[in-house]
N, C-alpha and C positions, 0 to 999 in steps of 0.2 A: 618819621622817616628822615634820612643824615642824606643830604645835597651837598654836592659840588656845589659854591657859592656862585660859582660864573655861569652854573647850570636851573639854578634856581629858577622858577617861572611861578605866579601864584596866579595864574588861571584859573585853577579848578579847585577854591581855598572851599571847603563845606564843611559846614556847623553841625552841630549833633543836636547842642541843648543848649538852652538858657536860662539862668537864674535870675528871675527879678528881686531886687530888693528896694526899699524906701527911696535909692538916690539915684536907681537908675538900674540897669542890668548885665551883668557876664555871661557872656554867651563861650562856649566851647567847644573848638576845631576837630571837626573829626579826626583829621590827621597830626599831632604837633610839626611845627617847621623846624627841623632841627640844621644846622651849618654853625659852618667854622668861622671866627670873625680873624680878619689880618692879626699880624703882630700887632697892638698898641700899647701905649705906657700906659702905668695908672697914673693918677694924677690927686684922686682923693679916695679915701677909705673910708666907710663908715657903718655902723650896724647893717643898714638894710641894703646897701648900694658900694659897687663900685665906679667910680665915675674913672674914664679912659677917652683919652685924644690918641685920635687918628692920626698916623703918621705920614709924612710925604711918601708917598709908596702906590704902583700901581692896584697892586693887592685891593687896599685902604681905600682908594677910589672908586675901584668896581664895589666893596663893599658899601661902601655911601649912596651910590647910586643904587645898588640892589635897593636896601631900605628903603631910597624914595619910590621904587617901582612898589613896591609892598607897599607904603602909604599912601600911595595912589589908588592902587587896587581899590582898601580901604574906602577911602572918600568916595569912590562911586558906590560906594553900598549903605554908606552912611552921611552924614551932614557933612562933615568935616573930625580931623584928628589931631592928637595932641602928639607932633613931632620927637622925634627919637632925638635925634641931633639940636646941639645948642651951641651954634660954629661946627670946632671940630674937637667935641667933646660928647658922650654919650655915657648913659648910665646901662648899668647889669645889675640887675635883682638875684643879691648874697645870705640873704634872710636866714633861708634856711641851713646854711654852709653843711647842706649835704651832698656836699660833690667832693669829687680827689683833684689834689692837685699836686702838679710834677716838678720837679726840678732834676734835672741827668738823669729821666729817666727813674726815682725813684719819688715816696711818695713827700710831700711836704707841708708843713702846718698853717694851714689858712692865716692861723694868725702872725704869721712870720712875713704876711707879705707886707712891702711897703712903696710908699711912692717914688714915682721913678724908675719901678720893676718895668719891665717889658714883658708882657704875657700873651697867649694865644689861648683864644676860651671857645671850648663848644657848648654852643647856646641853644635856647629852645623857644618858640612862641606856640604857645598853646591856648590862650587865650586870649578876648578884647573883652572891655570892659565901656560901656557904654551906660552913659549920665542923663540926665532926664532932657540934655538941650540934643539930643542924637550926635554927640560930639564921641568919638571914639578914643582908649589910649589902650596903651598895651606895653610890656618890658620883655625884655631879654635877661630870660633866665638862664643861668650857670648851671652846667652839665656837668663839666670836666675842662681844667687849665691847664696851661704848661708853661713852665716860665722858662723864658728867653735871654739866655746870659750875654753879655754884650760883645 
Protein backbone atom coordinates (compact mmCIF):
# COMPACT_ATOMS: atom_id res chain seq x y z
CA UNK A 1 0.00 0.00 0.00
CA UNK A 2 1.69 3.72 -1.34
CA UNK A 3 1.66 6.40 1.98
CA UNK A 4 1.94 10.00 2.11
CA UNK A 5 5.40 9.87 3.84
CA UNK A 6 4.35 12.60 6.50
CA UNK A 7 1.13 10.18 6.91
CA UNK A 8 2.92 7.10 7.52
CA UNK A 9 2.25 5.51 11.04
CA UNK A 10 3.62 1.81 11.54
CA UNK A 11 1.28 0.81 14.36
CA UNK A 12 -0.44 -1.82 12.93
CA UNK A 13 2.89 -3.40 10.87
CA UNK A 14 1.61 -7.57 10.78
CA UNK A 15 3.55 -10.60 9.55
CA UNK A 16 2.25 -13.28 7.43
CA UNK A 17 5.19 -15.93 7.44
CA UNK A 18 8.57 -16.66 8.16
CA UNK A 19 11.37 -18.45 6.82
CA UNK A 20 13.88 -19.97 9.06
CA UNK A 21 17.20 -20.66 7.78
CA UNK A 22 20.70 -21.84 9.37
CA UNK A 23 21.66 -17.91 10.15
CA UNK A 24 18.70 -16.83 11.32
CA UNK A 25 15.07 -15.91 9.93
CA UNK A 26 12.97 -13.61 7.33
CA UNK A 27 9.97 -13.02 8.27
CA UNK A 28 7.24 -11.25 5.73
CA UNK A 29 4.84 -8.04 6.17
CA UNK A 30 1.51 -8.70 5.47
CA UNK A 31 1.27 -5.47 3.91
CA UNK A 32 4.57 -4.07 1.98
CA UNK A 33 5.44 -0.20 3.18
CA UNK A 34 5.47 1.42 0.19
CA UNK A 35 6.44 5.66 0.12
CA UNK A 36 8.16 8.27 -1.60
CA UNK A 37 11.73 9.04 -0.36
CA UNK A 38 12.73 13.29 -0.71
CA UNK A 39 14.91 14.30 -3.56
CA UNK A 40 18.56 12.98 -2.69
CA UNK A 41 21.85 12.70 -4.66
CA UNK A 42 23.49 9.50 -5.24
CA UNK A 43 26.70 9.60 -4.05
CA UNK A 44 27.80 5.77 -4.97
CA UNK A 45 26.60 3.13 -7.39
CA UNK A 46 27.10 -0.22 -7.33
CA UNK A 47 25.70 -3.75 -8.47
CA UNK A 48 23.61 -4.40 -5.54
CA UNK A 49 23.15 -0.77 -3.94
CA UNK A 50 22.56 2.75 -4.31
CA UNK A 51 24.05 4.64 -1.65
CA UNK A 52 22.17 8.36 -1.42
CA UNK A 53 22.75 11.44 1.15
CA UNK A 54 19.93 13.39 2.36
CA UNK A 55 19.80 16.84 1.59
CA UNK A 56 19.16 19.95 3.72
CA UNK A 57 15.55 19.97 3.16
CA UNK A 58 12.59 19.75 5.20
CA UNK A 59 11.14 16.89 3.06
CA UNK A 60 14.62 14.88 4.00
CA UNK A 61 14.18 15.54 7.56
CA UNK A 62 10.50 14.27 8.15
CA UNK A 63 11.95 11.39 5.99
CA UNK A 64 14.85 10.72 8.54
CA UNK A 65 12.72 10.81 11.27
CA UNK A 66 9.98 8.76 9.71
CA UNK A 67 12.76 5.90 9.41
CA UNK A 68 13.63 6.20 12.99
CA UNK A 69 9.99 5.98 14.11
CA UNK A 70 9.88 2.59 11.83
CA UNK A 71 13.20 1.54 13.71
CA UNK A 72 11.76 2.05 16.56
CA UNK A 73 8.72 0.21 16.08
CA UNK A 74 11.22 -2.54 15.24
CA UNK A 75 13.31 -2.68 18.39
CA UNK A 76 10.18 -3.14 20.66
CA UNK A 77 9.45 -6.28 18.90
CA UNK A 78 12.82 -7.45 18.44
CA UNK A 79 16.41 -7.11 20.50
CA UNK A 80 17.67 -4.29 18.62
CA UNK A 81 18.28 -3.38 14.58
CA UNK A 82 20.77 -2.66 12.23
CA UNK A 83 20.20 1.20 11.33
CA UNK A 84 19.19 2.50 7.73
CA UNK A 85 21.24 5.78 8.10
CA UNK A 86 25.16 6.03 8.32
CA UNK A 87 25.18 10.07 8.99
CA UNK A 88 23.35 11.23 6.26
CA UNK A 89 23.81 8.63 3.79
CA UNK A 90 21.50 5.60 3.09
CA UNK A 91 21.49 2.65 0.86
CA UNK A 92 18.45 1.30 -1.66
CA UNK A 93 18.50 -2.28 -2.77
CA UNK A 94 19.12 -2.18 -7.05
CA UNK A 95 19.92 -5.90 -7.48
CA UNK A 96 17.19 -6.71 -9.31
CA UNK A 97 17.16 -3.35 -11.59
CA UNK A 98 13.57 -4.20 -12.34
CA UNK A 99 12.11 -1.05 -11.85
CA UNK A 100 11.50 2.16 -14.48
CA UNK A 101 13.16 5.04 -14.21
CA UNK A 102 12.41 8.56 -15.53
CA UNK A 103 14.09 11.49 -16.76
CA UNK A 104 11.11 14.48 -18.44
CA UNK A 105 8.92 12.22 -18.01
CA UNK A 106 10.24 9.59 -20.27
CA UNK A 107 11.72 6.37 -19.69
CA UNK A 108 15.66 6.01 -18.88
CA UNK A 109 18.69 3.36 -18.63
CA UNK A 110 19.48 2.38 -15.26
CA UNK A 111 22.75 2.28 -16.20
CA UNK A 112 23.02 5.81 -17.36
CA UNK A 113 22.73 6.88 -13.90
CA UNK A 114 25.57 8.61 -12.18
CA UNK A 115 26.93 10.23 -9.12
CA UNK A 116 25.85 13.49 -8.34
CA UNK A 117 22.26 12.76 -10.17
CA UNK A 118 19.51 13.95 -7.96
CA UNK A 119 16.69 11.41 -7.84
CA UNK A 120 13.24 10.73 -6.10
CA UNK A 121 12.57 6.83 -5.66
CA UNK A 122 9.46 5.04 -4.70
CA UNK A 123 10.51 2.43 -2.29
CA UNK A 124 9.22 -0.59 -0.57
CA UNK A 125 9.84 -2.55 2.79
CA UNK A 126 8.49 -5.84 2.61
CA UNK A 127 10.52 -7.52 4.68
CA UNK A 128 13.02 -7.92 8.08
CA UNK A 129 15.44 -10.31 8.20
CA UNK A 130 16.35 -11.52 11.61
CA UNK A 131 20.02 -13.21 12.75
CA UNK A 132 20.18 -15.77 15.40
CA UNK A 133 21.27 -12.75 18.16
CA UNK A 134 17.22 -11.31 17.48
CA UNK A 135 19.17 -8.33 15.99
CA UNK A 136 16.79 -7.14 12.99
CA UNK A 137 17.76 -5.38 9.42
CA UNK A 138 15.84 -4.76 6.50
CA UNK A 139 16.39 -2.39 2.96
CA UNK A 140 14.72 -0.19 0.80
CA UNK A 141 13.79 -1.56 -2.17
CA UNK A 142 13.46 0.37 -5.65
CA UNK A 143 9.97 0.58 -7.07
CA UNK A 144 10.30 3.29 -9.51
CA UNK A 145 12.79 6.65 -9.92
CA UNK A 146 12.75 9.97 -11.18
CA UNK A 147 15.50 11.94 -11.76
CA UNK A 148 15.76 15.35 -10.81
CA UNK A 149 17.48 17.92 -13.23
CA UNK A 150 19.08 20.83 -11.34
Amino acid sequence: MKYKLKDLTFDKIEYTSSYVTNLGKVINMKESIEFQTPKVKIVNIDDEYLTLKILPSEACRIFFLKIMEFEEKIKQEFKDIVQLFDGDTFKVKIKNKNFKVYLNGNLFNIYHLQKDMEIICLVSICKLWINSYEIASYHLKVDEMVIKEK
